[in-house]
N, C-alpha and C positions, 0 to 999 in steps of 0.2 A: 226209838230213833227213826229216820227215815230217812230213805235210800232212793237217791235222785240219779234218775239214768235221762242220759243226751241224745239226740238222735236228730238225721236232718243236715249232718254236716257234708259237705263235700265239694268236688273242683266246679268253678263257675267264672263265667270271662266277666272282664270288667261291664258294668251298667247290669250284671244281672241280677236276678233275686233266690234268696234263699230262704226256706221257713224249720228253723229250729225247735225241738219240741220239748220239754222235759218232763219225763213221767215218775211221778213220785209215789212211794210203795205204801203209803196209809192217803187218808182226805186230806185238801189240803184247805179245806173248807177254814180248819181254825188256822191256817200256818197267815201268818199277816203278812207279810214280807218275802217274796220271791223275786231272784230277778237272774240276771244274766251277766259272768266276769267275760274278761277275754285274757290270754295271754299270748304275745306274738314273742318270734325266735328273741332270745339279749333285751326282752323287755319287762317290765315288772307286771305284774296282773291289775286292770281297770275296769273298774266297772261299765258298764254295758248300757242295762236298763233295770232298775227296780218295778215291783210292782207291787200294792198292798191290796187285802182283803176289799177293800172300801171303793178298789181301781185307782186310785190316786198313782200315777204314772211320773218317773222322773229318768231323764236319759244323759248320757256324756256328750259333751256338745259336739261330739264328732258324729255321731251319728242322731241328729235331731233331724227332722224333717224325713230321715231314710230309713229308720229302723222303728219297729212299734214291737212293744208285748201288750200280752195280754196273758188272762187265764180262763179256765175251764176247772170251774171246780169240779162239776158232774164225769168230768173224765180225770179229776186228779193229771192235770195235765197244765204247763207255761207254756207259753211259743214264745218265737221270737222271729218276727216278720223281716226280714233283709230285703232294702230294694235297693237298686242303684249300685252296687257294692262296687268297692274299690280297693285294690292292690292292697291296702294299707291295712283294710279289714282284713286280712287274713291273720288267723291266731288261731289258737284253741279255745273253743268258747266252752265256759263252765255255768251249766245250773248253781244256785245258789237257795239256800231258803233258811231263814231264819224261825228255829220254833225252840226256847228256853235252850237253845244253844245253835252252833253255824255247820250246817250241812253245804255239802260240794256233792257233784257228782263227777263222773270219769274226765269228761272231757270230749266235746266233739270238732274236729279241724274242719274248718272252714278253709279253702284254700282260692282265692280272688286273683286270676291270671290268664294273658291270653295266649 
């Protein structure tokens, strides 16, 4: 299995930036598909940003133009680039990875306020 830990989260005023990181406890050289949920307070969990092995990049149209992942396979490592960040972003953001079944990690708060 594999075991996805968050990190990177924390208070930040509006227009700031924030870099999320997920570090995952095998390679994730083979995992093809990581990305990033969020969930804010009374809301359902939404995706974020995906990303595959190949780099093929797909994001919620809330956060396009403001938010990038990416990975690091050599450090078994996802980010998740926040810039601009807005009130609205604030949630608990979840690692995600998909490898013959769906991995979550803890959860890291992001919190967007001034």
């Amino acid at each position: 299995q594999v075991q996805l830990v968050e990190s990177g989260g924390g208070l930040v005023q509006p227009g700031g930036s924030l870099r999320l990181s997920c570090a995952a406890s095998r390679t994730i050289f083979s995992i093809n598909t990581m990305g990033w949920y969020r969930q804010a307070p009374g809301k359902e969990r939404e995706l974020v940003a995906h990303i595959t092995s190949g780099g093929s990049t797909n994001y919620a149209d809330s956060v396009k133009g403001r938010f990038t992942i990416s990975r690091d396979n050599t450090k078994n490592t996802v980010y998740l680039q926040m810039n601009s960040l807005k009130p609205e972003d604030t949630a608990v953001y979840y690692c995600y990875a998909r490898y013959y079944a769906d991995y979550w990690g803890q959860g890291t708060q992001v919190t967007v306020s001034s």
